[in-house]
Residue frames as qw, qx, qy, qz and C-alpha x, y, z in Angstrom:
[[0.000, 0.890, 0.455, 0.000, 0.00, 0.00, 0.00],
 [0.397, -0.029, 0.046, 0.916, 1.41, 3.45, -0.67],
 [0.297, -0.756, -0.445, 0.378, 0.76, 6.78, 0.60],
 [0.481, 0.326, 0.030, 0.813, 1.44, 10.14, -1.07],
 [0.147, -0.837, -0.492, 0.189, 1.22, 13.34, 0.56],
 [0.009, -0.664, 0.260, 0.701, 1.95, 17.22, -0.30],
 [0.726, 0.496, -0.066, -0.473, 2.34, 15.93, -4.12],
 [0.983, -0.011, 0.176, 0.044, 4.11, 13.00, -6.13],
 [0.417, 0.712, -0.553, 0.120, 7.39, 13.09, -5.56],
 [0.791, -0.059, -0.600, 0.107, 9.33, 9.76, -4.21],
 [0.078, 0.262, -0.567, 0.777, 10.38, 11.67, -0.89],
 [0.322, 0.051, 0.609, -0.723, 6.45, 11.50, -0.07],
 [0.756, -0.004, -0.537, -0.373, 5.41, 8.35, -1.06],
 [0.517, -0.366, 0.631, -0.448, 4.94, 6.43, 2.29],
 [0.700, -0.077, -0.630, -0.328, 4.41, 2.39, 2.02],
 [0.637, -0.109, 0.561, -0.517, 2.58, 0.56, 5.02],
 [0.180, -0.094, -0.977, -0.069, 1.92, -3.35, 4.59],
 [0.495, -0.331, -0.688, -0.416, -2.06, -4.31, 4.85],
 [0.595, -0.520, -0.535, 0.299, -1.55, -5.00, 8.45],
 [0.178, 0.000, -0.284, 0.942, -0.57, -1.45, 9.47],
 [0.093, 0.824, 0.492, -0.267, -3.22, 0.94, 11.04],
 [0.461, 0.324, 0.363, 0.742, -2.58, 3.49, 8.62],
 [0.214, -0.871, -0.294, -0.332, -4.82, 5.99, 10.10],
 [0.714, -0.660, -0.024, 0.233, -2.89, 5.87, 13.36],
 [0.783, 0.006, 0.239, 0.574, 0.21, 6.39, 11.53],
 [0.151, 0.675, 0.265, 0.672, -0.99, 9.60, 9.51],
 [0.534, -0.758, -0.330, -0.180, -2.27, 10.58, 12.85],
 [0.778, -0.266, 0.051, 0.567, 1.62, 10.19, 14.31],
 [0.431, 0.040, 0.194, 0.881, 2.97, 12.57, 11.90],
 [0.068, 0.923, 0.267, 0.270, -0.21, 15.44, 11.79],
 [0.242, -0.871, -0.288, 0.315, 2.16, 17.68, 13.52],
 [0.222, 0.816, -0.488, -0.215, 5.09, 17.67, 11.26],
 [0.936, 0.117, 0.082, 0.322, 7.56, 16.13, 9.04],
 [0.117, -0.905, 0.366, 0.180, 10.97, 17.55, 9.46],
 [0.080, 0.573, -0.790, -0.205, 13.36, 15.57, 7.14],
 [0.614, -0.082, -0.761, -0.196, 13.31, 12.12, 7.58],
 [0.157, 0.076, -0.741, 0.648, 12.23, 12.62, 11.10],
 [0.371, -0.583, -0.554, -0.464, 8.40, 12.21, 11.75],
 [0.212, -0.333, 0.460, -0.795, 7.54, 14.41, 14.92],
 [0.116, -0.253, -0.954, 0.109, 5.43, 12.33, 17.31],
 [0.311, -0.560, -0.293, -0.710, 1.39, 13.36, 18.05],
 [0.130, -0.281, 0.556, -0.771, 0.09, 14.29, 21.59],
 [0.593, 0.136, -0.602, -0.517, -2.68, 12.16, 20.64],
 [0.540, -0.318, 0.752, -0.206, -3.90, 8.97, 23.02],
 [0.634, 0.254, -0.698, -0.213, -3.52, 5.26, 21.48],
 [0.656, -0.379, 0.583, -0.293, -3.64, 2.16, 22.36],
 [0.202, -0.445, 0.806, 0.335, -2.18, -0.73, 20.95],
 [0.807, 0.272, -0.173, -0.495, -4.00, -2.18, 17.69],
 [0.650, -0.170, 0.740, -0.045, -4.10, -6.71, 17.43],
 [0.261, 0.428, -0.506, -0.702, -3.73, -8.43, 14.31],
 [0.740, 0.083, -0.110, -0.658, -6.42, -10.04, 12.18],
 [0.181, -0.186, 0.965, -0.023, -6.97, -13.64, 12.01],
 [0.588, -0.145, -0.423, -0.674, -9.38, -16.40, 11.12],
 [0.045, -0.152, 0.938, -0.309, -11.09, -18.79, 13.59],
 [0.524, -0.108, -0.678, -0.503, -12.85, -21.41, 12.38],
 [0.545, -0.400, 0.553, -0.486, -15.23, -23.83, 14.50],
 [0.964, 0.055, 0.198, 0.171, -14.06, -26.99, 13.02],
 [0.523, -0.524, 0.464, 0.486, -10.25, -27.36, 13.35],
 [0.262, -0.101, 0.739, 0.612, -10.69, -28.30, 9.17],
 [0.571, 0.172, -0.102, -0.796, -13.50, -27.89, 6.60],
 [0.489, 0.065, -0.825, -0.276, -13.43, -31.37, 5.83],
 [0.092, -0.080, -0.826, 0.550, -14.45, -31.66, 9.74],
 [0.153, -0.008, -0.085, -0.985, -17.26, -29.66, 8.93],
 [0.512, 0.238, 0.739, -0.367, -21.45, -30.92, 9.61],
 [0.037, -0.264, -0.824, -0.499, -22.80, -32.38, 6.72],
 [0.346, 0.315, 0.240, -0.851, -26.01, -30.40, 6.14],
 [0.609, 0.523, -0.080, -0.591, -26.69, -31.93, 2.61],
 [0.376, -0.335, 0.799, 0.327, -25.67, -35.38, 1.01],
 [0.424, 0.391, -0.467, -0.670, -26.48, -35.68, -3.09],
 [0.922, 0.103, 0.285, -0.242, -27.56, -38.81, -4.65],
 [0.824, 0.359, -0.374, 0.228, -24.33, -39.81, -6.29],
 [0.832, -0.284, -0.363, 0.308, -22.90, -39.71, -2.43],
 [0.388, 0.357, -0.255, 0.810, -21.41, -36.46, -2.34],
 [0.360, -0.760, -0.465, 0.275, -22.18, -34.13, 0.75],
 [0.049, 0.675, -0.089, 0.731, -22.08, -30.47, 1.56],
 [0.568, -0.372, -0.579, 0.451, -20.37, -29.26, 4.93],
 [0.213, -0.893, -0.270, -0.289, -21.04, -26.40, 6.85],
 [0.635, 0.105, -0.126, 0.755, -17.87, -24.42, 7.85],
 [0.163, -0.967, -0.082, -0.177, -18.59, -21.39, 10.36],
 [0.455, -0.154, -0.162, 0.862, -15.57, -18.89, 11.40],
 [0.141, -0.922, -0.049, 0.357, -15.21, -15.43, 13.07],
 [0.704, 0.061, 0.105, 0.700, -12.68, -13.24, 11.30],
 [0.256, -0.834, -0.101, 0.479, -10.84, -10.22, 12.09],
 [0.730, 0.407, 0.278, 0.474, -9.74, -8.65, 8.84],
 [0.252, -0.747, 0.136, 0.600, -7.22, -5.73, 8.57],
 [0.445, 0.777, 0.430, 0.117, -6.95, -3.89, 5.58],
 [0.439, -0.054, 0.006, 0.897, -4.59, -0.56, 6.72],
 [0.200, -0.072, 0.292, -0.932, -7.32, 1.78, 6.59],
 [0.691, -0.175, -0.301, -0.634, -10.26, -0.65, 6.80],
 [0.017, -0.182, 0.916, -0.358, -10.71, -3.24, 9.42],
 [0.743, -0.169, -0.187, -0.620, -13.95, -5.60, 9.79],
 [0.183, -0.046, 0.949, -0.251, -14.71, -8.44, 12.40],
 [0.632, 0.055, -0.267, -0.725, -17.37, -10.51, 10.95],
 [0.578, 0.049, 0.802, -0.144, -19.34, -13.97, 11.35],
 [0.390, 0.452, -0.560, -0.574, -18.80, -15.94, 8.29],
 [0.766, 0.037, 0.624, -0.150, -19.44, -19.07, 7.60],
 [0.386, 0.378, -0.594, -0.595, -18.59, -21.29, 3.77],
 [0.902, 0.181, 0.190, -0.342, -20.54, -24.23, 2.04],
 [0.226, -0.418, 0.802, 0.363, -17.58, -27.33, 1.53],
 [0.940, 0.029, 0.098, -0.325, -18.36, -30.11, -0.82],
 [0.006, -0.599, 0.782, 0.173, -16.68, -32.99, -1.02],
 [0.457, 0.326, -0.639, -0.526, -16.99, -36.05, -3.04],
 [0.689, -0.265, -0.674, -0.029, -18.17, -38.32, -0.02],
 [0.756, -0.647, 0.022, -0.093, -18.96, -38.59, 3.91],
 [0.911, -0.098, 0.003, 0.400, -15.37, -40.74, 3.86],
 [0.667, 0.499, -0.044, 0.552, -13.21, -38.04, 1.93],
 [0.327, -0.784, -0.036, 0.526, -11.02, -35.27, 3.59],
 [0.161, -0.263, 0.419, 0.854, -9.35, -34.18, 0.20],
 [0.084, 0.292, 0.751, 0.586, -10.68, -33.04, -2.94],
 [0.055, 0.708, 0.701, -0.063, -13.09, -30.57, -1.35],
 [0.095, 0.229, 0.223, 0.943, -14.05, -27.16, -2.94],
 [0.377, 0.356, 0.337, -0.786, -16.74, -24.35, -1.92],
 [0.332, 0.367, 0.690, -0.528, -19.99, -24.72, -3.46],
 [0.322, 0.370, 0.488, 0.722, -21.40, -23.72, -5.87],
 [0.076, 0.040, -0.379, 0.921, -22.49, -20.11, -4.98],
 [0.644, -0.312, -0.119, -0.688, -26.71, -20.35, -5.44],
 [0.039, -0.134, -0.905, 0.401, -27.61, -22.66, -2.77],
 [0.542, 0.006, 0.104, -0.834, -31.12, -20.59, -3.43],
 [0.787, 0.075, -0.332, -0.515, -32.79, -24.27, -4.97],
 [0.289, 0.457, -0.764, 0.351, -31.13, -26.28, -2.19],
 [0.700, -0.542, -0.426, -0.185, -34.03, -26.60, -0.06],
 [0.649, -0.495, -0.300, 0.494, -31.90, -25.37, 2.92],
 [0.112, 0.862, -0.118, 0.481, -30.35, -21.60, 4.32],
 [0.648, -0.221, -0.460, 0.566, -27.93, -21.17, 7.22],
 [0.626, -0.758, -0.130, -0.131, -28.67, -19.62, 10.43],
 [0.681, -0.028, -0.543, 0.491, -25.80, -18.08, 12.55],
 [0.555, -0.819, -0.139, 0.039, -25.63, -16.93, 16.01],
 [0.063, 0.470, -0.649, 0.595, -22.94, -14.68, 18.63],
 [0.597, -0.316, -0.653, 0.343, -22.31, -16.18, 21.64],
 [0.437, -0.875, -0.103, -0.184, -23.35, -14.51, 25.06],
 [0.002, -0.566, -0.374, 0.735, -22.74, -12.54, 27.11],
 [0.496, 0.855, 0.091, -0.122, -23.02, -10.53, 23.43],
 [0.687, 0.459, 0.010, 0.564, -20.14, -9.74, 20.75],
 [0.223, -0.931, -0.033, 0.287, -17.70, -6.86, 22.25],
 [0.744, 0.347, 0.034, 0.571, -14.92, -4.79, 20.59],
 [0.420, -0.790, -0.131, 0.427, -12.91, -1.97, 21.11],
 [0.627, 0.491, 0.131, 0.590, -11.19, -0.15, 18.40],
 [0.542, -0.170, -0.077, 0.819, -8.35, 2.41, 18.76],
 [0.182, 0.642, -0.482, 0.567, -7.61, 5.40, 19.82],
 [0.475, 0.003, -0.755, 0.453, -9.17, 4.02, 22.86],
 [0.169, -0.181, 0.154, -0.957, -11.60, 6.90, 24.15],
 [0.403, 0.157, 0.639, -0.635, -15.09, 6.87, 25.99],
 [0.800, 0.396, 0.096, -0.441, -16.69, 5.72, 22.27],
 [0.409, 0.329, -0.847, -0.081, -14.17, 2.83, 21.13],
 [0.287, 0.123, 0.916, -0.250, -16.55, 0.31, 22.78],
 [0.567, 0.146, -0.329, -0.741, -19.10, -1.03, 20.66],
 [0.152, -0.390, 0.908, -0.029, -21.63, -3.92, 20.84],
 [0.596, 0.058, -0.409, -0.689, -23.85, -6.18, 19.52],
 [0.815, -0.163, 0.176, -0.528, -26.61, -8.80, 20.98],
 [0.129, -0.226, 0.963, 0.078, -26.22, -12.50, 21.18],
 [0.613, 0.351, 0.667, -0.235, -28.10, -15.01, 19.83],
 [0.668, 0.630, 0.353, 0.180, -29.45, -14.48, 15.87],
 [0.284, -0.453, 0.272, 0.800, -27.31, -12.91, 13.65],
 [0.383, 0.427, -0.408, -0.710, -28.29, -13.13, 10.00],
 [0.791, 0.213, 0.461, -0.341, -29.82, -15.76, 7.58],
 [0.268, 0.545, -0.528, -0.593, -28.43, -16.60, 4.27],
 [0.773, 0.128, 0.607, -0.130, -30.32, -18.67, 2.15],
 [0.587, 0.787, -0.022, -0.186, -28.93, -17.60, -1.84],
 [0.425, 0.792, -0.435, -0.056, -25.20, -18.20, -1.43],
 [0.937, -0.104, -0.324, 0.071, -22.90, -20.57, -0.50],
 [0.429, 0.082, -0.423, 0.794, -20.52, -18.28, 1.41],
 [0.233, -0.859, -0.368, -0.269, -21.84, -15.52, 3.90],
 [0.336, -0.255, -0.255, 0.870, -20.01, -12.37, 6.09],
 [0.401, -0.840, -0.294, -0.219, -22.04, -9.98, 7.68],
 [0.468, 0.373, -0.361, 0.716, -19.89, -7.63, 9.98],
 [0.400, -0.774, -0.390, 0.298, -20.45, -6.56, 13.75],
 [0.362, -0.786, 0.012, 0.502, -17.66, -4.38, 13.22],
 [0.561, 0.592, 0.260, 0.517, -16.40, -2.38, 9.86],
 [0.038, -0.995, -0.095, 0.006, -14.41, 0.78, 9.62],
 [0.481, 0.772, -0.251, 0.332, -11.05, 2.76, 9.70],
 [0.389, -0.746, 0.435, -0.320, -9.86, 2.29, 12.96],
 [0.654, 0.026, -0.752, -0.073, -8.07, -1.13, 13.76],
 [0.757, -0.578, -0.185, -0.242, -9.26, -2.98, 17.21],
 [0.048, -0.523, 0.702, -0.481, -7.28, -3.02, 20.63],
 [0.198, -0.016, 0.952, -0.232, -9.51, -5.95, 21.67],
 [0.609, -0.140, -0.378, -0.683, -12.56, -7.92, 21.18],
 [0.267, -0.005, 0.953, -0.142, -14.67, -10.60, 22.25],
 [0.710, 0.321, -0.350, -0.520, -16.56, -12.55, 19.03],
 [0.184, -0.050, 0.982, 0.020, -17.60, -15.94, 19.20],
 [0.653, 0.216, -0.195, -0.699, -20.13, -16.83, 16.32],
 [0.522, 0.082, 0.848, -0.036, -21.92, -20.98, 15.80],
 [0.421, 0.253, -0.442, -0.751, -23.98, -21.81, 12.31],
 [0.468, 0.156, 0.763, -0.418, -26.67, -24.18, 11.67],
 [0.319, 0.029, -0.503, -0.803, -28.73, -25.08, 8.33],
 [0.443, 0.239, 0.516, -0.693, -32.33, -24.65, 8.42],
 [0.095, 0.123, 0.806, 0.571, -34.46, -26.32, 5.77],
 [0.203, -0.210, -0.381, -0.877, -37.55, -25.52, 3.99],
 [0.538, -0.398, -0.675, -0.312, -39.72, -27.78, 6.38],
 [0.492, -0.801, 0.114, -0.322, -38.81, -25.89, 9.42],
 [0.873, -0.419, -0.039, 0.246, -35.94, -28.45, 10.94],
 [0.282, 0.856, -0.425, 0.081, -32.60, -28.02, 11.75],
 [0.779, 0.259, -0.495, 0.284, -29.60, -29.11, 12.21],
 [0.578, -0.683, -0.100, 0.436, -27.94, -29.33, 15.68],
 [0.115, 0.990, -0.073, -0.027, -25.23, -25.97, 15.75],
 [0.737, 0.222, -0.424, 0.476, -21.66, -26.49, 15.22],
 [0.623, -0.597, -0.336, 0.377, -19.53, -25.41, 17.81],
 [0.014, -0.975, 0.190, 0.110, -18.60, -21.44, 18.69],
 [0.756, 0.241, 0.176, 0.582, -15.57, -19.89, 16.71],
 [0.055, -0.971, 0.009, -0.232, -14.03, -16.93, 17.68],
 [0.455, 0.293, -0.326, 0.775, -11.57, -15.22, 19.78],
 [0.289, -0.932, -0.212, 0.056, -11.53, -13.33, 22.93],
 [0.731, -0.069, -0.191, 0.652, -8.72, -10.45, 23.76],
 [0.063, -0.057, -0.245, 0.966, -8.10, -7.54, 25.92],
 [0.382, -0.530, -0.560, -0.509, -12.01, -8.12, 26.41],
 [0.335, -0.437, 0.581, -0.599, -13.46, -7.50, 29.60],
 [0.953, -0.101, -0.053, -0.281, -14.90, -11.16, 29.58]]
């Protein structure tokens, strides 16, 4: 990623990797640039965490079989939290993907979905764990706490992937606690039992 400022000359082109808070950085140098010396800001911070996925099956191939075809294949059901970083964007979301693989038996050979699931006769259902989702995103002040209910999140019944974000925006996060489950619901009302919660907790107050 690369940064120009004043106008384009190679002295003030800045580059920052994905994983930098890039805001925070700009924020570092608002008071001055003197040479190659960046003047520090008076500014409070607090230390930003980096992004990750976490799944709730160790593999996709672990994944619950929601769907199994008549020539034997099956479709698994693969929920994860993830904390994506971005340099000036950052989103924690509950995702979840549709595996399939070529039998109950196989662990290789498996690929997402195909993406309509709409004629599937089935939609997935996922949930935050309680207490509720919590985050904190930098600088750190009396509004960098945000949060969001347990229980339902969202529904997706058209694709075969799904992310839905508690948290989106420029700021990256000094902590969270996100722990999301999934479930597929079919057309006659049943479901499946839930997989087990995926997530993270850190610098949470839980």
């Amino acid at each position: 990623m690369h940064l120009v400022y004043d106008n384009y000359e190679a002295a003030n082109i800045l580059v920052f990797s994905t994983g930098d808070d890039v805001l925070d950085e700009i924020e570092r140098m608002a008071v001055g640039v003197v040479g190659d010396d960046v003047l520090p800001s008076s500014s409070s911070s607090c230390g930003g965490i980096d992004g990750g996925i976490y799944p709730c099956y160790t593999y996709p191939y672990k994944g619950q079989i929601i769907k199994t075809f008549p020539d034997s294949s099956v479709w698994r059901l693969n929920p994860f939290a993830r904390f994506f970083r971005a340099g000036v964007y950052f989103k924690l979301s509950s995702q979840f993907e549709i595996w399939r693989y070529p039998s109950s038996k196989h662990n290789t050979d498996g690929q997402i979905a195909p993406s309509n699931i709409t004629q599937s006769g089935l939609s997935i259902e996922m949930f935050i764990r309680g207490p509720q989702a919590w985050w904190k995103k930098r600088p750190c002040n009396s509004s960098s706490v945000g949060t969001k209910a347990s229980g339902y999140h969202y529904t997706e019944g058209t694709y075969s992937k799904g992310n839905v974000p508690v948290y989106a925006g420029s700021r990256n996060l000094n902590g969270y606690y996100f722990f999301v489950q999934g479930r597929a619901k079919y057309t006659d009302g049943t479901v499946t039992i839930a997989s087990p919660y995926g997530g993270r907790n850190i610098n949470s107050p839980y």
